[in-house]
LUMMARRO-425564 format. One record per residue (C-alpha): residue in one letter; x, y, z; residue number from 1. Coordinates in steps of 0.05 Angstrom, whole numbers. Layout:
// residues N
residuo: a; x: X; y: Y; z: Z; num: NUM
...
This chain:
// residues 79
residuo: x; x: -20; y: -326; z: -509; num: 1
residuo: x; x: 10; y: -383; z: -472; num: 2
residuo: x; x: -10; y: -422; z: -415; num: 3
residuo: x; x: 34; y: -444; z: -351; num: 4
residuo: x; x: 38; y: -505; z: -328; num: 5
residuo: x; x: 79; y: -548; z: -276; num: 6
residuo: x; x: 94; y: -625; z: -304; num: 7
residuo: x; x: 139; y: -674; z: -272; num: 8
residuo: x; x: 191; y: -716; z: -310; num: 9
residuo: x; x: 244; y: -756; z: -299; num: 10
residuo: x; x: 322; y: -726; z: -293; num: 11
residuo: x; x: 342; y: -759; z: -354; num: 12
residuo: x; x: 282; y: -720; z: -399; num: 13
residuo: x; x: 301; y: -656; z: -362; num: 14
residuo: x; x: 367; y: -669; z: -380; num: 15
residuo: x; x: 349; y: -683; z: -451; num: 16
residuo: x; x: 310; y: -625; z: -459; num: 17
residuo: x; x: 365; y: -572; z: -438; num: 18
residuo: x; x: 411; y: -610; z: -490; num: 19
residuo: x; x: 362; y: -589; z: -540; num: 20
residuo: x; x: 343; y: -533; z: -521; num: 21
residuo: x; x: 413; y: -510; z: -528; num: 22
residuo: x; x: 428; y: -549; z: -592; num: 23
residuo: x; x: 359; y: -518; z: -625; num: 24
residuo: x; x: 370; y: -447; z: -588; num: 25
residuo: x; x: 300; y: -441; z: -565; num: 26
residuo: x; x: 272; y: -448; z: -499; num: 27
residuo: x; x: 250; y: -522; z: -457; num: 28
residuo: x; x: 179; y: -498; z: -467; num: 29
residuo: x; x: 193; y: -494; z: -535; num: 30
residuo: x; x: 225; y: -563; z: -534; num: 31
residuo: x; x: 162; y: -597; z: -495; num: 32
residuo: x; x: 110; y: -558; z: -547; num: 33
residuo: x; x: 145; y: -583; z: -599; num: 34
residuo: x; x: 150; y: -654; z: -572; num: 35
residuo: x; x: 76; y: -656; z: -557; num: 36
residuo: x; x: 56; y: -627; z: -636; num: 37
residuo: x; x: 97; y: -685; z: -656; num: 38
residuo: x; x: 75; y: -741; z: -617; num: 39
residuo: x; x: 5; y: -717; z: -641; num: 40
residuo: x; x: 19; y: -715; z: -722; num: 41
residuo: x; x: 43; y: -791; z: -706; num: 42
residuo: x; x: -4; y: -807; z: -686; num: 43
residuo: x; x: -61; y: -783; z: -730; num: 44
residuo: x; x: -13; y: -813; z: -784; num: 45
residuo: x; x: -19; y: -876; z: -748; num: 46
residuo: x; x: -96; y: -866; z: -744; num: 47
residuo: x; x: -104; y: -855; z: -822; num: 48
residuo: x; x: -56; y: -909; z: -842; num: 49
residuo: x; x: -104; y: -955; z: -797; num: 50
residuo: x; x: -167; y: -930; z: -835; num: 51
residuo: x; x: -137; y: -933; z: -904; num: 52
residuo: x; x: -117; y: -1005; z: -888; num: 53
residuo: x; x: -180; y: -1016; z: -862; num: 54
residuo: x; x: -211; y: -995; z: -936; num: 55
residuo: x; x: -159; y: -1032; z: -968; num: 56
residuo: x; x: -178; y: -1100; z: -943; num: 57
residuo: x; x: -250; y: -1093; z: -960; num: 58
residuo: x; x: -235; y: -1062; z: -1024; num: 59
residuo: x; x: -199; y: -1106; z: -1081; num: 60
residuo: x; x: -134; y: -1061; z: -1090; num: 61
residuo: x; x: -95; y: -1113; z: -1132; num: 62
residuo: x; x: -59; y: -1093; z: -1192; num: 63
residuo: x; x: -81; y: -1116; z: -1261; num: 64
residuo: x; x: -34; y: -1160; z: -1302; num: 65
residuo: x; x: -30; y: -1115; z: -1362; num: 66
residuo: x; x: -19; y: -1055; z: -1315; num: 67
residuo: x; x: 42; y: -1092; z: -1276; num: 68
residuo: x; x: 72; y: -1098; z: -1344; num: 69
residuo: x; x: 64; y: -1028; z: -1358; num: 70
residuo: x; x: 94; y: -1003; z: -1295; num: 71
residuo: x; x: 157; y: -1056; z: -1301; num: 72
residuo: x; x: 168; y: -1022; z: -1375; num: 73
residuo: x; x: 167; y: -958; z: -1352; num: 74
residuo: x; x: 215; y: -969; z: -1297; num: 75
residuo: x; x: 262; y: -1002; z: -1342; num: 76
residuo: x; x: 270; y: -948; z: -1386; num: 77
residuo: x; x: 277; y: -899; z: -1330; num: 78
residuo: x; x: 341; y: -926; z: -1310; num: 79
């Protein structure tokens, strides 16, 4: 079930959204739901690339010599 509601924009977004509404064939509701879902899965991608690079800086990450060495082989015979 879906739930009205009344926003207001600015021309150019209105404008915008009938473009793609058209383009995408689905309705301007559609359009500003699917906006919204997107803005949100940025930004909890944003949020869990902060924590991991939080854990990363307290946590030694680095690469070991021998393993560097490994992983250059490897990518040398992949090509």
């Amino acid at each position: 079930m879906n739930t009205k509601t009344a926003i207001s924009i600015p021309p150019e977004v209105f404008r915008l959204s009938e473009k793609l509404s058209k383009r995408l064939k689905i309705s301007r509701s559609a359009v500003f739901a699917l906006g919204v879902e997107r803005l949100n899965e940025d930004f909890e991608e944003a949020e869990l690339i902060e924590r991991i690079n939080a854990v990363c800086a307290e946590v030694d990450t680095s690469v070991p010599k021998e393993m560097k060495s490994y992983q250059a082989d490897r990518v040398k015979r992949t090509k």
